[in-house]
N, C-alpha and C positions, 0 to 999 in steps of 0.2 A: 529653473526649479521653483516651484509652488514649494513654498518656506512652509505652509500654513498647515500643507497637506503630507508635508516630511515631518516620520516619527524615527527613530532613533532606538532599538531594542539590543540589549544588549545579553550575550549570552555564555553562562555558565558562571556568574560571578551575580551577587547582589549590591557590588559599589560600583553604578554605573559613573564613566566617567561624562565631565559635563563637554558639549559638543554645542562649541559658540560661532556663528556666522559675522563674517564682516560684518552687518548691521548691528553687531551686539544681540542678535539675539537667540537665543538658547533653543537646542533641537530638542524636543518633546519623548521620555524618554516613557516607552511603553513596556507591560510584563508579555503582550502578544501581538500580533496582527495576522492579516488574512493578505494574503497575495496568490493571484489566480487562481482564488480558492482554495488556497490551502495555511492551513493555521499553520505558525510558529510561536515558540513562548521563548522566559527567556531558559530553560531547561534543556536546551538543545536538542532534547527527547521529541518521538513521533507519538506518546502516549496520547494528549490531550487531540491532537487531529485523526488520531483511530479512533479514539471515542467518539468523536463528533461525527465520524463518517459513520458511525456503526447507530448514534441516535437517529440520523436523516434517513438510513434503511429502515429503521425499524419502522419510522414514522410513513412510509413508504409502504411498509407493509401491511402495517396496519389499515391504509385509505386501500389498500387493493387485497381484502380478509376476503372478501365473500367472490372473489374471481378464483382467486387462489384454491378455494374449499364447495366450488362451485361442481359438480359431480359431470355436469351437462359440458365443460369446458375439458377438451383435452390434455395429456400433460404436458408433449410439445409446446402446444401452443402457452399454457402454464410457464413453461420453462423460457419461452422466447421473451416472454412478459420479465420475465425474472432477470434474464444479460441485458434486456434494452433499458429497463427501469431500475432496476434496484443494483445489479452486481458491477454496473457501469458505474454509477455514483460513489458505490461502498468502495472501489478501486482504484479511483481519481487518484493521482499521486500516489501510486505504491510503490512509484518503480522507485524511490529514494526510502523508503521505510527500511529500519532495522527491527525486525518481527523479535519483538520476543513470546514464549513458552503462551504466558500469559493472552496478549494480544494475538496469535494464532490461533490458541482455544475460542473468544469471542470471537474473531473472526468466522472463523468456520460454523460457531453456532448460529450466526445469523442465517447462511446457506442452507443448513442442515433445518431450521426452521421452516422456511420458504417450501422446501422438499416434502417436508411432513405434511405441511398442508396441499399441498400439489396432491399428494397421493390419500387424502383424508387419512392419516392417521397421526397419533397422538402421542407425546408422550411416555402417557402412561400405560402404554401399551408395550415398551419397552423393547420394541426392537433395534437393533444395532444401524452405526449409520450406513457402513460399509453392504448391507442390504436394505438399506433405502436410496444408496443412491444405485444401485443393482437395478431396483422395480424402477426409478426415474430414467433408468439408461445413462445414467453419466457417469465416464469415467475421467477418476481424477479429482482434486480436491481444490476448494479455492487456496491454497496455500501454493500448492504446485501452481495455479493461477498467478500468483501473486511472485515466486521465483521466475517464472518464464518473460514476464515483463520486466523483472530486475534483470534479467539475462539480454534481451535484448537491447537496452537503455547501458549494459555495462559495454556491450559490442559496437554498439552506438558510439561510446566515449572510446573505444580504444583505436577506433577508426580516425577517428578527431584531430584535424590539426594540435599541433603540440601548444601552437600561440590560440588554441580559443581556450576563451575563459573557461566554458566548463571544465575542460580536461588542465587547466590550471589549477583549479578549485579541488578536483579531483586528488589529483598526485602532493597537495599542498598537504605538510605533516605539521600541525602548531606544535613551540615548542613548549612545554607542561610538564610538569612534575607528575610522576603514576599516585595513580591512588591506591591507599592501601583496598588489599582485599583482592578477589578473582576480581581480573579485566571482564568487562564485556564481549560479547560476541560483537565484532564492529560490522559494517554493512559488507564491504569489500568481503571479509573472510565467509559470511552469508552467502555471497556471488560464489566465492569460491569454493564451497560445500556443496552447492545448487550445480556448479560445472562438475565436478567430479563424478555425482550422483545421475548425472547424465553422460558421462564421459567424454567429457566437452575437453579440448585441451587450448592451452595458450598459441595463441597467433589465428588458431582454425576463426575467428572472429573478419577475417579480412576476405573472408568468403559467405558475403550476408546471406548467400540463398543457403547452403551449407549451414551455417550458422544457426539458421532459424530451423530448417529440420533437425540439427541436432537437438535444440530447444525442447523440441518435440509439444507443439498446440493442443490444447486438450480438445480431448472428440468426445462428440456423443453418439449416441445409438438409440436415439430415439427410434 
């Protein structure tokens, strides 16, 4: 182990505790880090790497304005620019996101952007999204995008040997005092709002091909 290159983050508490190596010396105790690209802080929260993935789209978006709003380019081909370059980067690690209200609305606005300019319109022109993505041919929403992957990554884990780590990690309950005030929506119950809403039932996951048509992949109709 590179001492130099190990940081130490500690989460959900602001009195980290200190973490001394046989040489006496102290593990570097960080408020974030990036691991396979993906930010953590010490917040436990997916806020600060939604954001980050929702600035890198938009920066994306912007260096590809005039393809997007190009009248000469079709919207398919618009729309293929748009899953290879942008909705792939915005989506990196979703499958562990807990979406709240919030972070679903910017989410989707990013999409719903992309699409306005696809189809040269605006704004302020004020049409609904649910007929703009009508005139794009896509049905479906990057949210239901973003449940189908949680869906298959939870089918993934329940498949899982009981001794791998993830599904360790997974079914591990820390023990914690509640906080006052409404609980959160935690990920798990997410998953299981996502299964119901498809009619997905417990076990049907040990049947992958099954499984994933139940999912049900979003199409288009271009």
């Amino acid at each position: 182990m590179n001492t130099k290159k190990t940081e130490y983050l500690p989460v959900g508490t602001q009195n980290a505790t200190k973490i001394m190596l046989e040489n006496n010396q102290e593990v570097e105790v960080v408020s974030e880090y990036t691991y396979l690209g993906v930010k953590f802080d010490s917040s436990g929260s997916d806020n600060r790497e939604i954001r980050h993935k929702i600035n890198q789209a938009k920066k994306i978006i912007g260096c590809l304005n005039s393809i997007f709003w190009n009248t000469f380019i079709g919207k398919k081909r618009k729309y293929s620019i748009y899953n290879t370059m942008i909705k792939s980067n915005l989506l990196y690690g979703a499958e562990t996101w807990r979406i709240t209200e919030e972070n679903k609305r910017r989410l989707e606005t990013v999409e719903m952007d992309v699409l306005r300019r696809s189809l040269g319109v605006s704004r302020l022109q004020k049409i609904r999204n649910e007929e703009i993505r009508r005139l794009m041919g896509v049905d479906g929403t990057l949210y239901e995008d973003i449940e189908a992957k949680q869906l298959i990554w939870y089918g993934h884990l329940q498949r899982m040997d009981e001794q791998g780590l993830p599904k360790k990690v997974f079914e591990w309950v820390p023990a914690q005092r509640r906080k006052r005030g409404r609980p959160k929506q935690t990920w798990n119950e997410g998953v299981i709002k996502a299964m119901s809403s498809r009619d997905l039932r417990q076990g049907q996951w040990n049947d992958r091909k099954g499984w994933r048509k139940g999912i049900g992949q979003r199409r288009t109709t271009l």
